[in-house]
C-alpha beads as a LAMMPS data file, in Angstrom:
LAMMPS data file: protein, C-alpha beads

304 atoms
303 bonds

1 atom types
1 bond types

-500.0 500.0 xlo xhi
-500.0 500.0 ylo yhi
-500.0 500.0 zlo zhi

Masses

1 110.0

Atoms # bond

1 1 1 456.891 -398.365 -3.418
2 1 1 460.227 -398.844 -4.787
3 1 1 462.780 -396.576 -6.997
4 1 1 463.365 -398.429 -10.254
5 1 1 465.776 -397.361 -13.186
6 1 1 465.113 -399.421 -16.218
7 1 1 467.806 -398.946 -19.005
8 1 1 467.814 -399.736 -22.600
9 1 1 466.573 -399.198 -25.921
10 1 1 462.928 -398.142 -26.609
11 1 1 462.153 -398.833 -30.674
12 1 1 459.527 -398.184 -33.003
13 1 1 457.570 -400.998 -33.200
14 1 1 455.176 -401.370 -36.893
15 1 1 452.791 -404.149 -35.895
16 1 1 452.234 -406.130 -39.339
17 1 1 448.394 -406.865 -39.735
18 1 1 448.104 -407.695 -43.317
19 1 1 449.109 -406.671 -46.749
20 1 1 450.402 -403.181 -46.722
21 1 1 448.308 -402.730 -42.812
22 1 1 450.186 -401.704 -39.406
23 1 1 450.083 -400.315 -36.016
24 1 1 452.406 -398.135 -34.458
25 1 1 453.572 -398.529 -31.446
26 1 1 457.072 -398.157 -28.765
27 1 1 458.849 -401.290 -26.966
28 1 1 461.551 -403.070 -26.352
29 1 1 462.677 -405.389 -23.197
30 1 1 463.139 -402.603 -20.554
31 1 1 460.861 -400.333 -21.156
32 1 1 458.355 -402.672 -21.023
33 1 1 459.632 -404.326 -17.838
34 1 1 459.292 -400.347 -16.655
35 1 1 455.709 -399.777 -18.109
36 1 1 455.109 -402.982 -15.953
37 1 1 456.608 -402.062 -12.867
38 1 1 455.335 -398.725 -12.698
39 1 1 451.777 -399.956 -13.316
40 1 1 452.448 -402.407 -10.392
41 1 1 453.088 -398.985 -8.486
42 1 1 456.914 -398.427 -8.576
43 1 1 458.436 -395.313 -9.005
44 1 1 460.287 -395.664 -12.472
45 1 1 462.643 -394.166 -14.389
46 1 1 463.723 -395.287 -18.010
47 1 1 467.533 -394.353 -19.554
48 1 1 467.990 -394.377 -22.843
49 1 1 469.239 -391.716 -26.043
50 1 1 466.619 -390.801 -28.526
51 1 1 466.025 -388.372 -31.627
52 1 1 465.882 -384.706 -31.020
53 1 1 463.160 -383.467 -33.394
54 1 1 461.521 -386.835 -34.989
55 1 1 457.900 -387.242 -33.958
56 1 1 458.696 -390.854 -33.013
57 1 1 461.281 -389.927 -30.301
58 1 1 458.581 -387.399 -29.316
59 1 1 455.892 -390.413 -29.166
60 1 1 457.730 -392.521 -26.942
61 1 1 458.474 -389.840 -24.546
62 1 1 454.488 -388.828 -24.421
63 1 1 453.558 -392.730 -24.042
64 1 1 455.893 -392.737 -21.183
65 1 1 454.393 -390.184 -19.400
66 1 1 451.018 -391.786 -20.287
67 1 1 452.491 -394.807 -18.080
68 1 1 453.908 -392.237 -15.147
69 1 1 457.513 -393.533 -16.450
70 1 1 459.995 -390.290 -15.189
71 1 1 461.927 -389.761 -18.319
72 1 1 464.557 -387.294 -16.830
73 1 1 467.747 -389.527 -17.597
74 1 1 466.762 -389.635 -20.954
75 1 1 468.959 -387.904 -23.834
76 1 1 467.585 -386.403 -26.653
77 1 1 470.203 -385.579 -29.931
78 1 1 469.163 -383.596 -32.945
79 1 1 469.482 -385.038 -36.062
80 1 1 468.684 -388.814 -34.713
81 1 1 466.269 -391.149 -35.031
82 1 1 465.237 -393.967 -32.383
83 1 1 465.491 -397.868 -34.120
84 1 1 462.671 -399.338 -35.717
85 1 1 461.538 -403.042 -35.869
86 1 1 458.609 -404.886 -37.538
87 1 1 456.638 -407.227 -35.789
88 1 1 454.634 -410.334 -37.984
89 1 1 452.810 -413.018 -36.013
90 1 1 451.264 -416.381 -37.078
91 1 1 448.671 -418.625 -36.149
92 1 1 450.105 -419.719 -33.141
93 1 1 451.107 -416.466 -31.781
94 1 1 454.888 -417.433 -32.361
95 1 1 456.531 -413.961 -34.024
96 1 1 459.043 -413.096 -36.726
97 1 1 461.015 -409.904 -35.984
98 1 1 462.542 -407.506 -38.726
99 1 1 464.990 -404.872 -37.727
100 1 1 466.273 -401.102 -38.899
101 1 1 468.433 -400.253 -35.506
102 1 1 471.990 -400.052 -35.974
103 1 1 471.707 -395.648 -36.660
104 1 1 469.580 -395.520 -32.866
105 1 1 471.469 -393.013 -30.805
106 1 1 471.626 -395.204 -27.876
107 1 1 474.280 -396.994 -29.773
108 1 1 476.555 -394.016 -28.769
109 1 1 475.200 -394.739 -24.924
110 1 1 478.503 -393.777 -23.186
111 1 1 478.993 -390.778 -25.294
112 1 1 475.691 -389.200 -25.271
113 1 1 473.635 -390.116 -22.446
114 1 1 474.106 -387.920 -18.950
115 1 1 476.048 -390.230 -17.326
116 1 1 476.306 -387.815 -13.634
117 1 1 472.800 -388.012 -13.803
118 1 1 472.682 -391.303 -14.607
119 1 1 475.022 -392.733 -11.622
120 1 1 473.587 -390.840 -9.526
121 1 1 470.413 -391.911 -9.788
122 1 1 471.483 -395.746 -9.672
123 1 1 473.075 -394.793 -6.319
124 1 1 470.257 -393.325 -5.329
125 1 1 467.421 -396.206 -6.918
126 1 1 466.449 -399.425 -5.236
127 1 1 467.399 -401.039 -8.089
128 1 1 469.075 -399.990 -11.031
129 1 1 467.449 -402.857 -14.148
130 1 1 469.201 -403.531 -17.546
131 1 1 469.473 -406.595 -19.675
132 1 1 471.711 -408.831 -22.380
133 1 1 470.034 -406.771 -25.352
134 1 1 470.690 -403.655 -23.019
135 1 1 474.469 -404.884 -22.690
136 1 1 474.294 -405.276 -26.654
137 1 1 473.101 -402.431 -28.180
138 1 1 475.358 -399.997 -26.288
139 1 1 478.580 -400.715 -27.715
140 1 1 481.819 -401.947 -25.481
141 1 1 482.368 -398.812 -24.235
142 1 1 478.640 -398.782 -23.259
143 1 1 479.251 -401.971 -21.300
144 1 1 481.986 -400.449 -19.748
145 1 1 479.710 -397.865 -18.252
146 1 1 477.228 -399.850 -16.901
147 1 1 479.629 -402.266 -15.502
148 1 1 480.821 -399.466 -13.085
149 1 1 476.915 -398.174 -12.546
150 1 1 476.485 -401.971 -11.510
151 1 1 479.022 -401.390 -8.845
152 1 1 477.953 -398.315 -8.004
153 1 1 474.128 -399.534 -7.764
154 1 1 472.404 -400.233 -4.685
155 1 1 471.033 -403.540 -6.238
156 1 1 470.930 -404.903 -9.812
157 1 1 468.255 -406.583 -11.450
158 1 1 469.291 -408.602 -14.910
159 1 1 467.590 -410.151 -17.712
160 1 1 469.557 -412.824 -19.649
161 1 1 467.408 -412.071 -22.638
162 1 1 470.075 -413.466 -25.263
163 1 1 470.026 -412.128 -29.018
164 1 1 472.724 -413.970 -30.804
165 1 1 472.814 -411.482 -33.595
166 1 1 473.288 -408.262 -31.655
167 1 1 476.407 -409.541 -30.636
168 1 1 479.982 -409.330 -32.774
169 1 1 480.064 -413.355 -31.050
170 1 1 479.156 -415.711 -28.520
171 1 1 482.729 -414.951 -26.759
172 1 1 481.975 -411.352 -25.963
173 1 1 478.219 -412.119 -25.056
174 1 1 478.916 -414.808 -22.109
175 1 1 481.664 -412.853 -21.192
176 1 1 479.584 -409.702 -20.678
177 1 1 476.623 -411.255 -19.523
178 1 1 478.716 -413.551 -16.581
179 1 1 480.179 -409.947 -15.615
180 1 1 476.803 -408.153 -15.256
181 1 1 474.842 -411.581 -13.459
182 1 1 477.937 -411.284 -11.137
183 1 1 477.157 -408.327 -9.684
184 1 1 473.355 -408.639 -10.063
185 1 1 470.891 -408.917 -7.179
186 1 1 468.584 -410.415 -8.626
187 1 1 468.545 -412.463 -12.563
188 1 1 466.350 -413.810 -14.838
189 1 1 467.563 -417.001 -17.245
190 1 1 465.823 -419.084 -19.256
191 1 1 467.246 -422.565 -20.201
192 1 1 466.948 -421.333 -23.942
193 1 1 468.988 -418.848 -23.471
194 1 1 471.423 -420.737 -21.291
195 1 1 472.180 -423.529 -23.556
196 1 1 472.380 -420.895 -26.652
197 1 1 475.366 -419.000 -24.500
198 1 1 477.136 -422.688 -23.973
199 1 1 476.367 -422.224 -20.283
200 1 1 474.353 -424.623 -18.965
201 1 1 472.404 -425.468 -15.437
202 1 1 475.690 -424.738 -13.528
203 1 1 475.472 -420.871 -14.439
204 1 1 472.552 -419.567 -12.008
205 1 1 473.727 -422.273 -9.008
206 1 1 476.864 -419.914 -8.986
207 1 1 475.507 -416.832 -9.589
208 1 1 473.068 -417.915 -6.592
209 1 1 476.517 -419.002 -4.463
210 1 1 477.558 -415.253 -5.280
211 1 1 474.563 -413.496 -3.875
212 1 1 471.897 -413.085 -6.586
213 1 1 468.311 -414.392 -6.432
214 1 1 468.020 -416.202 -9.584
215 1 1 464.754 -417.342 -11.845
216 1 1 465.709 -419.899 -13.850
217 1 1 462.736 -420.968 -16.679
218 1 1 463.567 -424.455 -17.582
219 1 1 462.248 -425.884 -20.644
220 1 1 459.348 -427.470 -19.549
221 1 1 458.082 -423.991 -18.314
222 1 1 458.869 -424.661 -14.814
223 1 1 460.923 -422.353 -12.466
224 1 1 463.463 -423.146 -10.911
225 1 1 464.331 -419.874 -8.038
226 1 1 467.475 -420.189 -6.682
227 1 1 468.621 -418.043 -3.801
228 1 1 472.021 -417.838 -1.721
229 1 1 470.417 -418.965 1.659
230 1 1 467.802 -421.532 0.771
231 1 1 467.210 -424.848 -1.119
232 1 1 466.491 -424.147 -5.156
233 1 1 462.289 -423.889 -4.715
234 1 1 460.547 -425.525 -7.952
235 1 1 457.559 -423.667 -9.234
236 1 1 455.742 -425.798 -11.550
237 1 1 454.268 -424.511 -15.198
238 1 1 450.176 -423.714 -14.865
239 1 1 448.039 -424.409 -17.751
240 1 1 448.465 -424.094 -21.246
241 1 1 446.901 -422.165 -23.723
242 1 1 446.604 -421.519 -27.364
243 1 1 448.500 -417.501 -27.127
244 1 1 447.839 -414.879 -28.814
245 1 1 450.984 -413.124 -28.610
246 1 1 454.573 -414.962 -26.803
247 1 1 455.265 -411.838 -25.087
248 1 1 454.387 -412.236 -21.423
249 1 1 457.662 -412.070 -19.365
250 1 1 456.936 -409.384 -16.794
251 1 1 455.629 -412.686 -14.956
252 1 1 458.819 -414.212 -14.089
253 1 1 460.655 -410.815 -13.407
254 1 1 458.147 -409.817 -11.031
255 1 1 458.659 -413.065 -9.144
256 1 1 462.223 -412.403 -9.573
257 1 1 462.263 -408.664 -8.028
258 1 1 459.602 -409.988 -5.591
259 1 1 462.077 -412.304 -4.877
260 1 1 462.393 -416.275 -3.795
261 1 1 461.378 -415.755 -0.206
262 1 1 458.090 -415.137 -1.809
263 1 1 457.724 -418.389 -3.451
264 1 1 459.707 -420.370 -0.312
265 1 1 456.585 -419.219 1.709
266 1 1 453.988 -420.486 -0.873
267 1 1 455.851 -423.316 -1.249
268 1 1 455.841 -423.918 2.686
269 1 1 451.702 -423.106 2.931
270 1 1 450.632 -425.560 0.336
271 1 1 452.858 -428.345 2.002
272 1 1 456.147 -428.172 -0.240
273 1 1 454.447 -428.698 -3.442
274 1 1 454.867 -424.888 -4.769
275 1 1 452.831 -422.666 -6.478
276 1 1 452.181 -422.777 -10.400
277 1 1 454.258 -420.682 -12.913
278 1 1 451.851 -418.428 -14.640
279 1 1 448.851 -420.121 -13.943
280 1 1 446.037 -420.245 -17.089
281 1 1 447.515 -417.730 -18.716
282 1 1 451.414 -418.616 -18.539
283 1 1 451.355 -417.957 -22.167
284 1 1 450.113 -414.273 -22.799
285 1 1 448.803 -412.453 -25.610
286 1 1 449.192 -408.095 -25.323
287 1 1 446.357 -407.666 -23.541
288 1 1 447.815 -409.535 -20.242
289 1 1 449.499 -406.905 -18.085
290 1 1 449.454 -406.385 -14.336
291 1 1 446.324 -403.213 -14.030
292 1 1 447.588 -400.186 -12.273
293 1 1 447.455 -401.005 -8.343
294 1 1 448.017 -404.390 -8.772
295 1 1 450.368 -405.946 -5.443
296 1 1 454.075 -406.150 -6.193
297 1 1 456.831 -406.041 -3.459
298 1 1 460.182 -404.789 -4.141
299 1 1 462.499 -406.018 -1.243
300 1 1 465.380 -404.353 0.117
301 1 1 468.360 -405.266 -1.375
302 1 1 470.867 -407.284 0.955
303 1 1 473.985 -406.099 -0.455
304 1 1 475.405 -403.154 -2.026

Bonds

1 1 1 2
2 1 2 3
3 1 3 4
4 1 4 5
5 1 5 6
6 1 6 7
7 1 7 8
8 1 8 9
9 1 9 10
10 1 10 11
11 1 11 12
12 1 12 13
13 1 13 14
14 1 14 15
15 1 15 16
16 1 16 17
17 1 17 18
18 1 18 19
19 1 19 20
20 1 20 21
21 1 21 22
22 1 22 23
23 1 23 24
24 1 24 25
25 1 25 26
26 1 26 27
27 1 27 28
28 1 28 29
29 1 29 30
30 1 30 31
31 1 31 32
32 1 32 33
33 1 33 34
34 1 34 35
35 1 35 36
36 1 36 37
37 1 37 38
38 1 38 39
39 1 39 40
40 1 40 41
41 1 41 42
42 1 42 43
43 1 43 44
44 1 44 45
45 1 45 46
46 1 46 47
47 1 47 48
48 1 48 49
49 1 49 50
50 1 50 51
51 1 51 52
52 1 52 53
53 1 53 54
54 1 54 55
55 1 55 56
56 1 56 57
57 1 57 58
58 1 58 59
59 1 59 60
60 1 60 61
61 1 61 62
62 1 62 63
63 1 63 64
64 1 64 65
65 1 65 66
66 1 66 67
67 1 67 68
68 1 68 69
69 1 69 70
70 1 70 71
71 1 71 72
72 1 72 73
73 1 73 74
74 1 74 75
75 1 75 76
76 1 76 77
77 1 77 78
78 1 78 79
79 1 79 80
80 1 80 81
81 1 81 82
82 1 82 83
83 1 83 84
84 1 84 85
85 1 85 86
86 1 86 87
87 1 87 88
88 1 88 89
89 1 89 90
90 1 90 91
91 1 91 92
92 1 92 93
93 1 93 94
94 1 94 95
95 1 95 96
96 1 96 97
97 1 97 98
98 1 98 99
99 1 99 100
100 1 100 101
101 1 101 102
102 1 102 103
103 1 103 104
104 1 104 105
105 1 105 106
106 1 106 107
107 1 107 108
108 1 108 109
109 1 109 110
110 1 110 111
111 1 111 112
112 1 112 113
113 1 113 114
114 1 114 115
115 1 115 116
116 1 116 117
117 1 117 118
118 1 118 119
119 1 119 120
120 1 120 121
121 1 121 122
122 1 122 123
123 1 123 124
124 1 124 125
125 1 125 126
126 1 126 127
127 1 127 128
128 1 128 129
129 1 129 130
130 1 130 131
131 1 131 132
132 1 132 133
133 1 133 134
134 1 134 135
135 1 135 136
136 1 136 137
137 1 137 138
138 1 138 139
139 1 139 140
140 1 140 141
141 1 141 142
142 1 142 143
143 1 143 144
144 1 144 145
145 1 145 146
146 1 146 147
147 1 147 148
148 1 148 149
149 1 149 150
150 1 150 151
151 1 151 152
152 1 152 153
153 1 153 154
154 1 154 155
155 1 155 156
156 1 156 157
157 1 157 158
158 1 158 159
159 1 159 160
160 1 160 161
161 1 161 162
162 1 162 163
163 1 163 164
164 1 164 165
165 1 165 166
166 1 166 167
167 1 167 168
168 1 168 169
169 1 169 170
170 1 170 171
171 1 171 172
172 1 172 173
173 1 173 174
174 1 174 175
175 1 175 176
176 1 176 177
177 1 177 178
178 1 178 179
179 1 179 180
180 1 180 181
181 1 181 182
182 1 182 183
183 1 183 184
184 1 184 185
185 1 185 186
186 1 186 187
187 1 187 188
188 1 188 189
189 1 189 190
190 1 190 191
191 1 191 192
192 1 192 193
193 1 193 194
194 1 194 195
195 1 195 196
196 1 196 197
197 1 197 198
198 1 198 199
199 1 199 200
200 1 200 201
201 1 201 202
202 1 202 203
203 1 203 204
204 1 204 205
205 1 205 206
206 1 206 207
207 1 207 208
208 1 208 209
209 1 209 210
210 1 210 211
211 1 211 212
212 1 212 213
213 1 213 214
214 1 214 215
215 1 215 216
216 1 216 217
217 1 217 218
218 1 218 219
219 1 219 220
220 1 220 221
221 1 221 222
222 1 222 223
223 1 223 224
224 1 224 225
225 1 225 226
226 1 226 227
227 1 227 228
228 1 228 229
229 1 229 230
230 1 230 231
231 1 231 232
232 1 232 233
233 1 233 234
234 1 234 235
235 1 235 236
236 1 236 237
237 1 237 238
238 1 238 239
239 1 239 240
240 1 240 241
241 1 241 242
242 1 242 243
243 1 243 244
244 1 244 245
245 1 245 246
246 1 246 247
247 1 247 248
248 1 248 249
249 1 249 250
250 1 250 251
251 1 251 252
252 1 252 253
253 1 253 254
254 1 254 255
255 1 255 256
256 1 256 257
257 1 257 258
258 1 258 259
259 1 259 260
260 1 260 261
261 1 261 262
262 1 262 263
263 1 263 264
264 1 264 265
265 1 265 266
266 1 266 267
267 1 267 268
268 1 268 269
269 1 269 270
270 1 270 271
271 1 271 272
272 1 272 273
273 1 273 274
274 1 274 275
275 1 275 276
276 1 276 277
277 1 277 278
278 1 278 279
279 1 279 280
280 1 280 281
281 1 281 282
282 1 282 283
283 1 283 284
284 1 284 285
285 1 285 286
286 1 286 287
287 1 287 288
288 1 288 289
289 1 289 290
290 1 290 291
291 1 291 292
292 1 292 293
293 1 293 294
294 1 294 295
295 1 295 296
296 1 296 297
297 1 297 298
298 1 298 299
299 1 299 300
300 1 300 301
301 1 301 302
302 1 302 303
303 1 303 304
């Protein structure tokens, strides 16, 4: 069982199910990367700022303990409120996203958050996990901060998970997100993403020359998992189905933190042709989460 910190921004999430119908509910990218982990059977700990005295800061902390997420790095201000987005869906499980965030507390990251606590607890974690929308909502001098926990981390793991309009411009974006995959141990891309930054194929074969393990979704929903030691290993997309819901991620950052030895020695079993990304159900509705127990193996980082 590995140490995990998983920082970010947890929102308020108002599933839209008809006129004037909703459920409530707490995400965003990290946290739910955390709940997965730590129902994989990682020890996990989420970062983040939230409201003081609002019930919905007091919600997300009581669903994280409902998923065995430690929440002692978080930072709770009176007087705040955590962000809030609205979720709509259509027929083909494709969603539209509306967002009230820019008053969420973890805006002020550098300021407010326990930052001794905070490094030393990356120092101390197997691997301290953040990503692009992590990098964006914190400000610059949030970026600044985790640029030196990064450093200070025993191993990274970063998502490239790309929102163009969280950032003041594209500039700033690849220059934040090339600083943070540069020190990462392990990173997630997807082509998507890639070409929307201007950076191409050529990004995650150099972030794979400077030490990082790199998943790399391509736009035919294969993998390509790059690593510093071995040829790039091609993982080719499973099945398709009709989803109910896009979000389904946690599948290519597990195989990311389980890291591309994993997949060489698939690869090598079945003769060289590799295993399948995702399998039946590559594209997942909410439902399709790893149960409690499930196998995942969080390696050792090489480097510091």
């Amino acid at each position: 069982m590995g140490r995990v910190i998983s920082i970010g921004e947890v929102m308020v999430e108002l599933s839209l199910a008809g006129a004037g119908q909703g459920a409530l509910g707490y995400a965003g990218d990290t946290y739910n990367t955390a709940v997965y982990l730590a129902r994989l059977g990682h020890d996990v700990a989420y970062a983040t700022v939230l409201g003081g005295d609002d019930p919905f800061s007091g919600g997300i902390v009581e669903a994280m303990a409902a998923e065995g997420l430690d929440a002692g790095l978080i930072r709770r201000v009176e007087g705040r409120v955590p962000g809030l987005y609205a979720i709509e869906r259509d027929a083909n499980g494709e969603r539209r996203f509306f967002y009230w965030r820019g008053e969420a507390p973890v805006r002020q990251f550098a300021e407010l958050a326990d930052q001794a606590a905070l490094g030393a607890a990356a120092k101390a974690a197997d691997l301290t996990y953040f990503s692009a929308i992590t990098l964006a909502v914190v400000g610059e001098s949030g970026r600044t901060r985790l640029a030196e926990l990064a450093g200070e981390a025993k191993a990274v793991g970063f998502d490239l998970n790309y929102r163009a309009r969280l950032w003041p411009d594209a500039e700033t974006a690849r220059a934040a997100i090339e600083q943070a995959a540069g020190k990462a141990r392990f990173v997630s891309a997807s082509a998507e993403d890639l070409d929307a930054l201007g950076l191409g194929d050529e990004a995650p074969e150099r972030w794979a020359a400077a030490g990082a393990e790199v998943v790399h979704r391509q736009h035919d929903h294969s993998l390509r998992v790059l690593t510093p030691d071995a040829e790039p290993l091609r993982i080719a997309p499973g099945a398709t189905v009709k989803p109910k819901d896009t979000t389904g991620g946690w599948r290519q950052l597990q195989r990311g933190l389980s890291g591309g030895a994993v997949g060489r020695r698939v690869s090598r079993r079945r003769g060289g042709g590799g295993p399948q990304a995702g399998g039946p159900g590559r594209a997942a509705h909410r439902g399709d989460r790893p149960a409690r127990g499930d196998a995942c193996r969080l390696r050792s980082p090489r480097r510091a």
